[in-house]
C-alpha positions in Angstrom: 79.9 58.2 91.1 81.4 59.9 88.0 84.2 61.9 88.5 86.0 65.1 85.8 89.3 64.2 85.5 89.7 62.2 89.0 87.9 65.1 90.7 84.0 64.8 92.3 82.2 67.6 91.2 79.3 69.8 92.6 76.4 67.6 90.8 77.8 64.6 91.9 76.9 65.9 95.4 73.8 67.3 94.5 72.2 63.9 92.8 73.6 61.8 96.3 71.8 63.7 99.0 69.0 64.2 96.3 69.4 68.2 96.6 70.2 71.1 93.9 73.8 71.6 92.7 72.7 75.5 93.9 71.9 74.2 97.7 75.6 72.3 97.5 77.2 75.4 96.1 76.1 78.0 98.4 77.5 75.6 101.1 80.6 76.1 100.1 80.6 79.3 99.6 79.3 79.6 103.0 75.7 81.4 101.9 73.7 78.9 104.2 71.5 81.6 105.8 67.8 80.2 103.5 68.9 75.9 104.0 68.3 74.1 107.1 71.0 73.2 109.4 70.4 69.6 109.0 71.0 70.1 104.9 74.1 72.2 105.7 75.5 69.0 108.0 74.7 66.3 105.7 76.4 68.5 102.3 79.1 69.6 104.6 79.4 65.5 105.8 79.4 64.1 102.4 82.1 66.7 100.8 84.3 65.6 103.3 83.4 62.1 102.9 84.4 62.7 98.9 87.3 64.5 99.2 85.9 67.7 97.5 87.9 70.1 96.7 86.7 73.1 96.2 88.5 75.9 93.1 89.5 78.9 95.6 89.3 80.7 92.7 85.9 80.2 91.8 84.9 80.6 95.7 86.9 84.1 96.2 85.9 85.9 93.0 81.9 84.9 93.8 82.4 86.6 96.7 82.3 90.7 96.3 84.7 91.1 99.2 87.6 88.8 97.8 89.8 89.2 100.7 92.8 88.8 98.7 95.6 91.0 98.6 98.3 91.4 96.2 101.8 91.5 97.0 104.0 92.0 93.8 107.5 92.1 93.8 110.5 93.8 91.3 112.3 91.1 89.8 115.2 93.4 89.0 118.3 92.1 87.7 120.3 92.6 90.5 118.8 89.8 92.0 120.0 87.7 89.3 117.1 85.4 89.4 116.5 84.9 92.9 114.2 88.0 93.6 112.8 86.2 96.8 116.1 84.2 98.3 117.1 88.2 99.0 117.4 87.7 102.3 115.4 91.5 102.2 113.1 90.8 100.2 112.1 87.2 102.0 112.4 89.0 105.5 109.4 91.8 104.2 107.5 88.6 102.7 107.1 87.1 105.5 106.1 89.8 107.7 103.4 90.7 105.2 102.4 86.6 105.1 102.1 87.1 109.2 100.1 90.6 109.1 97.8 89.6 106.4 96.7 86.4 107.5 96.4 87.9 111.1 93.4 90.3 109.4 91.7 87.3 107.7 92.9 88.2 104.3 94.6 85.9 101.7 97.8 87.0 100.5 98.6 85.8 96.9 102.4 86.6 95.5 104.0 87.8 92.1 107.3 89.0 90.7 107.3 90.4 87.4 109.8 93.3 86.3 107.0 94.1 84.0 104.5 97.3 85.7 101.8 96.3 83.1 101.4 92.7 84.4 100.1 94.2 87.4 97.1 95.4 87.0 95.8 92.3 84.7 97.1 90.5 88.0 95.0 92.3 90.4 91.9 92.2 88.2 92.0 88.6 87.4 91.9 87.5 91.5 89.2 90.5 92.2 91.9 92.1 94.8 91.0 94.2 97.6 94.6 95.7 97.7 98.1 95.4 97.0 101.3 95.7 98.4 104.2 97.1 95.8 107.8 96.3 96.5 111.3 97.4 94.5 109.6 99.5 91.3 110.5 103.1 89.7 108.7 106.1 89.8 107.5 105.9 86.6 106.2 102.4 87.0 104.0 103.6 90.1 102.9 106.5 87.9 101.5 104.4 85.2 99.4 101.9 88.1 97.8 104.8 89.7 96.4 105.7 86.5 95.3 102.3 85.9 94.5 100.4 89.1 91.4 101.9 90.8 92.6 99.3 93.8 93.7 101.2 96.1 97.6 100.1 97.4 100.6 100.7 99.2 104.3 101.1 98.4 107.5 99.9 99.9 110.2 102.9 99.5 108.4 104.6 96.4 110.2 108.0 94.9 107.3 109.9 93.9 104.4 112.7 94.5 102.1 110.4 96.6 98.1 111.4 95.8 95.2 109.2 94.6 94.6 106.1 96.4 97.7 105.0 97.4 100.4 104.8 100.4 103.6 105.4 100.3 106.1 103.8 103.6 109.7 104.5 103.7 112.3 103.8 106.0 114.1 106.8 107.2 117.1 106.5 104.9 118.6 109.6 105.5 118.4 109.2 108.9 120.3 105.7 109.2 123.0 107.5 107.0 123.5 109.7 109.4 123.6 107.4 112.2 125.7 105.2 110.1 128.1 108.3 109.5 127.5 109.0 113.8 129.1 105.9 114.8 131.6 105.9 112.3 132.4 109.2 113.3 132.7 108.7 117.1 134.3 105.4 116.4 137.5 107.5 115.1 136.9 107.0 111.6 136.9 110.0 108.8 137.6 108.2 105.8 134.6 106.3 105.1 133.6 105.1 101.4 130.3 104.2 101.0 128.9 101.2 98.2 125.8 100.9 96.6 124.8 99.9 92.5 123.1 103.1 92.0 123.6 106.8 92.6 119.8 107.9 93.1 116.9 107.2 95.4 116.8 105.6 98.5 121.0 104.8 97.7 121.5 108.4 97.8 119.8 109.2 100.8 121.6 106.9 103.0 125.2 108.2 101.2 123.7 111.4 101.6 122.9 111.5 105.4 126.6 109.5 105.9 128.0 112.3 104.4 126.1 114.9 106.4 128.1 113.6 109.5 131.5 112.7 107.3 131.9 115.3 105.0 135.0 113.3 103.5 133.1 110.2 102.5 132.5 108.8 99.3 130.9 107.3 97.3 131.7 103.9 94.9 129.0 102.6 92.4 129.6 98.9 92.2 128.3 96.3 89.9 125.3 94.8 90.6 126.6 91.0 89.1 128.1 89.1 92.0 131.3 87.8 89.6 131.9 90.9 88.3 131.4 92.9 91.2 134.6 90.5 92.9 136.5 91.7 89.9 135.8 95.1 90.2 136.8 95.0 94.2 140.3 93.4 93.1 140.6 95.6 90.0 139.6 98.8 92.7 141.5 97.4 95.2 144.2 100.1 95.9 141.4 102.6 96.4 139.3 101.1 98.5 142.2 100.5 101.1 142.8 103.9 101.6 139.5 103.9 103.8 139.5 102.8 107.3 135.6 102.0 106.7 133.1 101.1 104.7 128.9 101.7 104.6 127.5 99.6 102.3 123.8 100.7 101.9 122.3 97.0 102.1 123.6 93.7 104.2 123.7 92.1 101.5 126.5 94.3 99.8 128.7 94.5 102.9 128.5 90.7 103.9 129.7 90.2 100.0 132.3 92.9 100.5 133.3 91.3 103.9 134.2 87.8 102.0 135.4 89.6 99.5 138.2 91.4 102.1 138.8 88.3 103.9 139.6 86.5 100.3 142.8 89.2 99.9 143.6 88.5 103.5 142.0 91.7 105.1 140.4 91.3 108.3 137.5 92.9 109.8 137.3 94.9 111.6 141.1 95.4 112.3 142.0 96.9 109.2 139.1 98.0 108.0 135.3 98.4 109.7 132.2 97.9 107.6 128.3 99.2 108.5 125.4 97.6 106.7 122.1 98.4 106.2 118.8 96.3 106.7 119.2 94.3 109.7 118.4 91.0 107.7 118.2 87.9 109.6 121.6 86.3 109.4 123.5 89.1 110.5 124.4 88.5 114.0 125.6 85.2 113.2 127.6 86.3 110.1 131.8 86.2 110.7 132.1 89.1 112.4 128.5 89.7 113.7 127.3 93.0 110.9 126.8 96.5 112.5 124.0 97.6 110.5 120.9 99.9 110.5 117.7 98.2 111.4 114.7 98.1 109.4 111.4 96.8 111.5 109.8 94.7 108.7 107.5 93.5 111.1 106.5 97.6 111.7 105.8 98.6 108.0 103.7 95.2 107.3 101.4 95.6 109.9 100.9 98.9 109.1 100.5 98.5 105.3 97.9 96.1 106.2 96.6 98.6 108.4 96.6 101.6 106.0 95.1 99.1 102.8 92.2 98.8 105.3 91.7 102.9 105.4 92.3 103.5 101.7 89.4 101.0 101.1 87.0 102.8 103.8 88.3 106.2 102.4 89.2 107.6 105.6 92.9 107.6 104.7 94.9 111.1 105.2 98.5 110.3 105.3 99.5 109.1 101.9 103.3 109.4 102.6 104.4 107.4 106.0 108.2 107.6 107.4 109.6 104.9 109.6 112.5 104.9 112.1 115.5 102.6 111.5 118.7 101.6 114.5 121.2 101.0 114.3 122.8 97.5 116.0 126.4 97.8 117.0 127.7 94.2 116.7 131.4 93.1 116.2 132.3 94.6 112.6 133.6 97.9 113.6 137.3 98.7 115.2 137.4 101.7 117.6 140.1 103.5 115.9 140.5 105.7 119.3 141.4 102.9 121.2 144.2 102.1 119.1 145.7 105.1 118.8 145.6 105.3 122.8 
């Protein structure tokens, strides 16, 4: 039997069982419905017997219904090249993996920090959907004018019309809870750290400062090296807070090394609140206080609403999800020590 490159191929099939490359093909694409079941058995038999292996490629774009859905990712420099060991980032990845392959769907992945890869991307696989993750609003803006797809967005700042959703977390609202706790914990001065000053960010500083109306908040470099420098260069400031929010895990497990590194403990002299809930954090040295985001939640129903946009009966093209936050071992009851 001749075989392309070490691979059997669809007329070697064909010319074994004596039948037409077109009766082998539309077994493996599953169109079986006009060939008899013992011709289905005997194609099916022998392509196991070979070893065939199929393109998916070709098999999903013959199909009309490709099944496949996009999930494209931000590689943004603050991840520094490792956009999906973000311990974020891989925590929504997998939850989509879960939800999409519990609908029968295939899930196919991309990170690109360039918005007109996109739509070449969800064109070449014939997509059904996507699932958008960590972009601007301008970058949205020029994909909704582009990509008659329809898809959803993780955390997007922007009007939300044509066919697209838009799920946020409640940002404000774990800001304030952040700032609650805090608050009730006996803490008023609370400095807040994020790399950015808009968006999201701001919400969560925003709804900290709602409930402490003294806190504040310090824009710190997104590098990991040079963000350690700025902390020791900053260091004077900082220590004049009894707490800090940082406005991802990430951030405030980096800070807490970084505060055990000058010899400051936590939480005894000073308490620090994350955000996220990423896996990782109630093992972390001391266990993270943070605001919970249910990944798990906003997959299923991204998955849920791609499903609607498609049928057209999709109303809600802006969704808001609750976060909670987990009390664990990083915060000091400043009350209890002044008792």
């Amino acid at each position: 039997m001749y075989m392309e490159n070490g691979r059997i191929r669809i007329v070697d099939i064909a010319d074994e069982l004596g039948v037409s490359t077109a009766t082998v093909s539309n077994v493996i694409h599953g169109k079986t419905k006009k060939i008899s079941d013992e011709t289905v058995k005997r194609v099916q038999q022998l392509l196991e017997e070979r070893q065939y292996i199929p393109s998916m490629a070709g098999i999903l774009l013959a199909q009309n219904d490709s099944k496949i859905i996009g999930v494209v990712i931000n590689d943004h420099e603050k991840y520094e090249g490792h956009t999906l060991e973000d311990r974020f980032i891989s925590a929504s990845v997998n939850a989509l993996a879960k939800e999409i392959e519990q609908a029968g769907k295939f899930l196919m992945l991309k990170v690109t920090d360039k918005w007109d890869e996109i739509p070449k991307f969800a064109s070449m696989w014939n997509m059904e959907g996507m699932v958008l993750i960590g972009y601007c609003e301008q970058d949205y803006k020029k994909l909704r004018e582009q990509m008659h797809i329809p898809f959803v967005v993780y955390d997007g700042y922007m009007e939300s019309s044509g066919n697209l959703v838009n799920i946020e977390a409640n940002h404000f609202d774990g800001g304030v809870q952040a700032g609650r706790y805090l608050k009730n914990k006996g803490h008023r001065a609370v400095l807040c750290i994020s790399d950015n000053h808009i968006g999201m960010d701001m919400e969560r500083f925003m709804g900290l400062k709602s409930e402490s109306p003294n806190a504040e908040l310090m824009v710190i470099p997104m590098e990991q090296e040079v963000r350690t420098v700025f902390y020791m260069e900053h260091l004077g400031e900082i220590r004049k807070y009894s707490a800090v929010f940082a406005v991802s895990d990430h951030y405030a497990m980096d800070f807490i090394q970084f505060l055990k590194s000058v010899g400051i403990s936590v939480p005894e002299d000073m308490s620090v609140v994350g955000f996220d809930d990423v896996r990782g954090c109630e093992k972390f040295v001391p266990a993270l206080t943070t605001i919970k985001q249910d990944n798990k939640q906003r997959a299923a129903l991204a998955v849920k609403m791609l499903s609607r946009l498609r049928n057209g009966d999709c109303k809600d093209k802006k969704v808001v999800l609750p976060v909670t936050l987990i009390e664990r071992d990083s915060v000091c009851d400043v009350n209890m020590h002044k008792e």
